[in-house]
C-alpha positions as CSV (number, residue, x, y, z in Angstrom):
1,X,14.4,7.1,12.1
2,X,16.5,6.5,8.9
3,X,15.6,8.3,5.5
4,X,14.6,5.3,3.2
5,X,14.2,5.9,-1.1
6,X,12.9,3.6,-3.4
7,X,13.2,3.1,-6.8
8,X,10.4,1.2,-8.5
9,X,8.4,0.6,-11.7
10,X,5.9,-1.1,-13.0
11,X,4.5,-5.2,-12.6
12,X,7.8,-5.1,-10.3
13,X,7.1,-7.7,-7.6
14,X,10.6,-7.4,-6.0
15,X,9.2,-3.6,-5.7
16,X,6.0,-5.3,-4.5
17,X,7.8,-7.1,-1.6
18,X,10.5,-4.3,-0.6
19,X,6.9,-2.1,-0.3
20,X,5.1,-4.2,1.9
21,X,8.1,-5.1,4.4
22,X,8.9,-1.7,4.7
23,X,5.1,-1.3,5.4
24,X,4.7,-4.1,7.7
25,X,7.5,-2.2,9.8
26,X,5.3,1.0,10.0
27,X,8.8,2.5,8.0
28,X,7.9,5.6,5.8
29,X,10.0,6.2,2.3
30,X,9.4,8.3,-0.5
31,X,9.5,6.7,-3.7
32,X,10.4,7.1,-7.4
33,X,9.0,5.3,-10.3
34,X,10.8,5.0,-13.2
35,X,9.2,3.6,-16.4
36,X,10.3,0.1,-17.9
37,X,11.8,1.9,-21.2
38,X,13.0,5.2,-19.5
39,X,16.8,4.6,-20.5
40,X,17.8,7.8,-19.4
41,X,16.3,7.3,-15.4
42,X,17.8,3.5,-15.6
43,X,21.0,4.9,-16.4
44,X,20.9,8.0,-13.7
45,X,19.7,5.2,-11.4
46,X,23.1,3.3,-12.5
47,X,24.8,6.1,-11.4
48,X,23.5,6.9,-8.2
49,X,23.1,3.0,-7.4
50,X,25.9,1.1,-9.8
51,X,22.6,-1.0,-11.3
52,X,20.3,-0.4,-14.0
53,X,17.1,-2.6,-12.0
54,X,14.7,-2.3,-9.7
55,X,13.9,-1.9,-6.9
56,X,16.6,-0.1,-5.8
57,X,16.8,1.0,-2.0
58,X,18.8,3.8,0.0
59,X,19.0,4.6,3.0
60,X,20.2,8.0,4.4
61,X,21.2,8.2,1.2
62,X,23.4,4.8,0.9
63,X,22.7,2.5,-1.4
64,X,21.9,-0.9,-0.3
65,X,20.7,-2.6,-3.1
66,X,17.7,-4.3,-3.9
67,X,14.9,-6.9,-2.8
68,X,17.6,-9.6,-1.8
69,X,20.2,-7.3,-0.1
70,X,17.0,-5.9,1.8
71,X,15.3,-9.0,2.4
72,X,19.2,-10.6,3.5
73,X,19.6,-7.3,6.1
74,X,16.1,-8.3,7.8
75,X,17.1,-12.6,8.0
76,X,19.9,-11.5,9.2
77,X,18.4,-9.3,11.9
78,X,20.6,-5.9,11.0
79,X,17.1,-4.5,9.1
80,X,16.1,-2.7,12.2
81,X,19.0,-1.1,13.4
82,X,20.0,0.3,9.8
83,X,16.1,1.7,9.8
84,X,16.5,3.3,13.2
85,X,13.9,1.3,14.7
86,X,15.4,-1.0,17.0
């Protein structure tokens, strides 16, 4: 099974949504909230990920990106095999 981050904050609803897929696929992450005005997480986030929002997802440690690169990976049927689960 794959090592899955998140990045999330607040009244995110992407966040919301890249939660309860990951959820609905019985997949278990560890996640890290960072606060709407914490400039100094966005821009760490920036530099681990190469954007400032949220959410932002890795997986064994490579970024994918966020809500619609994860949401894309699962229409697309490669979800599964990039979480180990298929």
């Amino acid at each position: 099974m794959a090592r899955v981050h998140i990045y999330t904050s607040d009244a995110c609803g992407f966040c919301s949504r890249t939660k309860a897929l990951l959820n609905s696929k019985d997949i278990q992450y560890t996640e890290t909230h960072i606060g709407l005005t914490d400039i100094d997480a966005r821009r760490a986030l920036a530099e681990l990920t190469g954007r400032f929002t949220v959410p932002q997802i890795l997986i064994d440690d490579q970024p994918i990106g966020g809500w619609d690169e994860l949401s894309a990976l699962e229409r697309q049927g490669r979800l599964d095999h990039l979480l180990g689960s298929a």
